[in-house]
C-alpha positions as CSV (number, residue, x, y, z in Angstrom):
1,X,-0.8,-16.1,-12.8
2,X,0.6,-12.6,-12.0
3,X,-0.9,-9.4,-13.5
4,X,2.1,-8.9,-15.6
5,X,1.7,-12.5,-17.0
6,X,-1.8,-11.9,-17.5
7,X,-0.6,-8.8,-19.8
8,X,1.9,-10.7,-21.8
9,X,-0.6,-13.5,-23.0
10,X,-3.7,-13.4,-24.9
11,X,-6.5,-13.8,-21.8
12,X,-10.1,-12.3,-21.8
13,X,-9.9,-8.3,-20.8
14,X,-12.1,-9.0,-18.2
15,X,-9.7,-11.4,-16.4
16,X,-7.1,-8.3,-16.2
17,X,-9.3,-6.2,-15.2
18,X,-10.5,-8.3,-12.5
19,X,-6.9,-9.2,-11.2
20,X,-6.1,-5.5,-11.5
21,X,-8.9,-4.7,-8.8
22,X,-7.5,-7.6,-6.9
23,X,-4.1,-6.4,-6.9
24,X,-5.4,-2.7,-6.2
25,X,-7.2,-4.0,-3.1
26,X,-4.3,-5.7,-1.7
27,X,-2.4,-2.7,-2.2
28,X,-5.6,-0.6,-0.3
29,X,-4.9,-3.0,2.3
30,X,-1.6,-2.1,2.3
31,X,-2.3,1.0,2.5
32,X,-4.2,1.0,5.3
33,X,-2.4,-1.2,7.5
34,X,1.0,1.0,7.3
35,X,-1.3,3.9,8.4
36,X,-2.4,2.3,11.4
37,X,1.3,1.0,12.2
38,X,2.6,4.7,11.3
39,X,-0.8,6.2,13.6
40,X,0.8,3.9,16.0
41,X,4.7,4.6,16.0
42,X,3.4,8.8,16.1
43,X,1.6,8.1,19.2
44,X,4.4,6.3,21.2
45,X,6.5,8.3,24.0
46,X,9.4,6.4,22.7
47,X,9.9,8.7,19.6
48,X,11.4,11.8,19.9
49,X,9.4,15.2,18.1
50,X,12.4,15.3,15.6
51,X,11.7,11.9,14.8
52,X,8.1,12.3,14.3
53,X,8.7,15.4,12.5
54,X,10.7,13.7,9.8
55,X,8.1,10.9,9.3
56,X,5.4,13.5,9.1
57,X,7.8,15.5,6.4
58,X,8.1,12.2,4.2
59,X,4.3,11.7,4.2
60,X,3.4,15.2,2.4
């Protein structure tokens, strides 16, 4: 059952809260992994400074 399911039916509040932190991790892990990849693509030769600059520009 999705979280917006969950929302839509009558279900115990502490059910939606507990697949809210579950989808909240998922999206930490998310998170994190694109980091690493984007940490990753900024350290490569292969990308030129403009290119790196316009990644870093979208980030803040």
């Amino acid at each position: 059952m999705t979280l917006l399911n969950l929302i839509h039916c009558e279900v115990p509040s502490s059910r939606v809260l507990q697949e809210t932190c579950t989808y909240i991790r998922s999206l930490h892990r998310e998170v994190d992994d694109l980091s690493e990849r984007l940490s990753e693509l900024l350290a490569t030769s292969d990308m030129s400074s403009a290119q790196a600059a316009i990644i870093r520009s979208l980030l803040m």
